[in-house]
KOLBANU-938971 format. One line per field, with one value per residue: residue number from 1; residue in one letter; x, y, z of N, C-alpha, C in turn. Coordinates in pm, 1 decimal, m for minus. Example, Ala and Ser with C-alpha at 12.3 -4.5 7.8 and 13.67 -1.06 7.14 Angstrom:
BEGIN
pos <- 1:2
code <- a:s
n.u <- 1319.0:1285.0
n.v <- m569.0:m225.0
n.w <- 780.0:708.0
ca.u <- 1230.0:1367.0
ca.v <- m450.0:m106.0
ca.w <- 780.0:714.0
c.u <- 1320.0:1290.0
c.v <- m330.0:3.0
c.w <- 780.0:787.0
END
This chain:
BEGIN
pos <- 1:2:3:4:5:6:7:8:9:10:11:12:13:14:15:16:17:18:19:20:21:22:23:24:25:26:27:28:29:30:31:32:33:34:35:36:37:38:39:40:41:42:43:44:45:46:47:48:49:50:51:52:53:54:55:56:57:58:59:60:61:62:63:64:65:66
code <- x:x:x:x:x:x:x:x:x:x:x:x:x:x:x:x:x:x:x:x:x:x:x:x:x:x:x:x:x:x:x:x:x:x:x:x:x:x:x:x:x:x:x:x:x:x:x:x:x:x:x:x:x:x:x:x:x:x:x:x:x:x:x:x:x:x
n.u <- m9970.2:m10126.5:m10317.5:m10374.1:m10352.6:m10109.4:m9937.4:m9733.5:m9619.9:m9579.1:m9452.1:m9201.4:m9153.5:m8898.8:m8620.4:m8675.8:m8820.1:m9149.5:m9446.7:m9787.0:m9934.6:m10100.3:m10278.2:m10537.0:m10647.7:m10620.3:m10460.0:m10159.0:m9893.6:m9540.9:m9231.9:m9040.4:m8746.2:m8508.8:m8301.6:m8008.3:m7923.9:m8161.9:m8400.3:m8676.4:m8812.4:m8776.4:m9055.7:m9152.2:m9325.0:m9473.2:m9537.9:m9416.8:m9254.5:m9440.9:m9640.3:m9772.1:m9973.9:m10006.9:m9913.3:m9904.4:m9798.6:m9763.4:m9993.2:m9978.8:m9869.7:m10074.8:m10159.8:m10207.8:m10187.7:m10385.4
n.v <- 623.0:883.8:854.1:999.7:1196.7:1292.4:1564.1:1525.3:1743.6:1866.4:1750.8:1471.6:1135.0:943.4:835.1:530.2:418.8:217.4:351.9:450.2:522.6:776.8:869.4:993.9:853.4:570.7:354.7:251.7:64.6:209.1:328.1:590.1:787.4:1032.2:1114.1:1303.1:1329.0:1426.9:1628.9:1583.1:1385.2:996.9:753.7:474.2:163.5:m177.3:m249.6:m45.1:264.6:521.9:803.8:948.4:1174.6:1218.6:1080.0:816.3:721.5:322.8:141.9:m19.6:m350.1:m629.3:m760.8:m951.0:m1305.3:m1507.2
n.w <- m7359.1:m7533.2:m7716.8:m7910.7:m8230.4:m8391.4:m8553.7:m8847.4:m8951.3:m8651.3:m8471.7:m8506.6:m8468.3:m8244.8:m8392.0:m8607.6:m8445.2:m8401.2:m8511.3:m8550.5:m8840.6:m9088.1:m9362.0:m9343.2:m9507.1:m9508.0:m9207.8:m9102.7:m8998.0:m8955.0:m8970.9:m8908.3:m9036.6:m8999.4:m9196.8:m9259.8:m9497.4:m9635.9:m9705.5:m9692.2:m9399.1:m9411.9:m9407.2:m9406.6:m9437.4:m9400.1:m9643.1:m9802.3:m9865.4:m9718.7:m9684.1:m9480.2:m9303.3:m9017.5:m8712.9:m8473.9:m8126.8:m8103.0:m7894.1:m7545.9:m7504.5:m7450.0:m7093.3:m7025.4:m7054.0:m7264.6
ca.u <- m10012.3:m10237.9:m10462.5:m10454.6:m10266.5:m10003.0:m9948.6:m9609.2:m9561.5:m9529.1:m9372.9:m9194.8:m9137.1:m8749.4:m8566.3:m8711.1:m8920.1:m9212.8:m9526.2:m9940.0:m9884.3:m10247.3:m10308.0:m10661.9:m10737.2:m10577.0:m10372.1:m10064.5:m9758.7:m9463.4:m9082.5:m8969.9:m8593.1:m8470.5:m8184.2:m7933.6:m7889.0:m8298.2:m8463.8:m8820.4:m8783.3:m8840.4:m9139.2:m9135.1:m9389.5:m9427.2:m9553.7:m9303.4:m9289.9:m9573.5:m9655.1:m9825.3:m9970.2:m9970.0:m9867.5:m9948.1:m9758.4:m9829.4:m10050.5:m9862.4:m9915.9:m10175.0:m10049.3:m10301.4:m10164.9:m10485.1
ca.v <- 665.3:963.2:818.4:1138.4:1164.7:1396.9:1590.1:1518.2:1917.5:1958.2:1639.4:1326.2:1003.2:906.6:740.4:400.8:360.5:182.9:378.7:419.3:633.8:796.8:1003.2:995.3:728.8:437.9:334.6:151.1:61.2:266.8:384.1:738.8:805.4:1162.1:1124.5:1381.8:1419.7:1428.8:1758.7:1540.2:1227.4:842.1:698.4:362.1:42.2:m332.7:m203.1:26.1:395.9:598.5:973.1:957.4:1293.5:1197.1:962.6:854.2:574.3:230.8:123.7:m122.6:m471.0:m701.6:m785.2:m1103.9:m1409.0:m1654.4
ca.w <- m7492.1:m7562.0:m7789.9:m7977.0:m8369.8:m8416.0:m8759.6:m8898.6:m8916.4:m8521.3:m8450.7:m8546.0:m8361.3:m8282.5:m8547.3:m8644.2:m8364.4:m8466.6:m8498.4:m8647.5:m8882.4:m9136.8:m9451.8:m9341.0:m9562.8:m9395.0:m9117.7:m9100.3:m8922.2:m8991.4:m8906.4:m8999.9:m9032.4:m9036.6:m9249.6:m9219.5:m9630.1:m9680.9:m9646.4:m9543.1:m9339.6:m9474.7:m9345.3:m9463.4:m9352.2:m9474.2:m9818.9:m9881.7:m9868.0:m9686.6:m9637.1:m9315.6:m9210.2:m8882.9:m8633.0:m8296.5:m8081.2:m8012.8:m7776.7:m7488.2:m7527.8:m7366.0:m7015.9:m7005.3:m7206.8:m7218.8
c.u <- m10120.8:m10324.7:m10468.9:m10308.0:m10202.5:m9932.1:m9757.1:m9492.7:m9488.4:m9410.2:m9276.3:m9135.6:m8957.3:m8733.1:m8599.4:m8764.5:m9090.0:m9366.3:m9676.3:m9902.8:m10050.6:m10200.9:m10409.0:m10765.8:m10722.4:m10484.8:m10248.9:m9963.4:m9597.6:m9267.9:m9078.9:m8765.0:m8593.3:m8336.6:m8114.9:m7959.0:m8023.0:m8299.9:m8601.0:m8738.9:m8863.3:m8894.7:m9129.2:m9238.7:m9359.3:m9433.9:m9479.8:m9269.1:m9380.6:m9541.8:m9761.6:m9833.8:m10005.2:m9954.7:m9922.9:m9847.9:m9815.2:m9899.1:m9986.4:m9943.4:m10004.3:m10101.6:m10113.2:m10310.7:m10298.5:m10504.8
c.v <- 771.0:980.2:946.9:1147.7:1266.5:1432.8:1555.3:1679.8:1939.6:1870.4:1535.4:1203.1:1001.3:820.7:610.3:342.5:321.1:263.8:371.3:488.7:616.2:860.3:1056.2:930.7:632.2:479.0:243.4:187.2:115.3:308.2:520.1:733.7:944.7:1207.7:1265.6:1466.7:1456.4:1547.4:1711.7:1418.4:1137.9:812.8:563.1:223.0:m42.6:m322.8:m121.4:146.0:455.6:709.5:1031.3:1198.8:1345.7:1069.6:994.8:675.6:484.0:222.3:3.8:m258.8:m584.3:m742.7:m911.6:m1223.3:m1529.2:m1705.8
c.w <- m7479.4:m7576.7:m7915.6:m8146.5:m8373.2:m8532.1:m8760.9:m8923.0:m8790.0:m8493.7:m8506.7:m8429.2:m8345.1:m8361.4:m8528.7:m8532.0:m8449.0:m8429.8:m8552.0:m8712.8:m9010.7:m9246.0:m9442.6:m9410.8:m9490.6:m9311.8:m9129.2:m8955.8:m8998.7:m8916.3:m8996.0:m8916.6:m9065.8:m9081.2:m9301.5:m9391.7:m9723.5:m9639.7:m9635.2:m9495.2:m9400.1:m9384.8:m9448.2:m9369.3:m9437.4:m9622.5:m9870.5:m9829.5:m9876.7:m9701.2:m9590.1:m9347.5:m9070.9:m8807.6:m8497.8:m8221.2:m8030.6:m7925.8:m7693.8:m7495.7:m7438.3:m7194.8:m6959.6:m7073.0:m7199.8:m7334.5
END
């Protein structure tokens, strides 16, 4: 992981991979889809429909179960 946020302009994540996704107010957890008959892509988290202006991926998961 990077660590570093990536605008939705340069980038986007692959399809429905799960990512952070910002407006610069909050953070969430998100999927974007880049559906073929959209001219933007669906970002979508648990609350509904976002519009993230950037994303950054996961960080990997603990590797220390205690």
């Amino acid at each position: 992981m990077s660590g570093k946020w990536i605008p939705v302009t340069e980038r986007l994540p692959e399809d429905f991979s799960e990512v952070l996704v910002t407006n610069g107010l909050r953070c969430l957890l998100a999927q974007c889809s880049q559906w073929k008959s959209h001219d933007t892509p669906l970002w979508m988290s648990f609350s509904g429909r976002c519009y993230p202006t950037h994303w950054m991926p996961l960080p990997a998961p603990p590797t220390d179960a205690k």
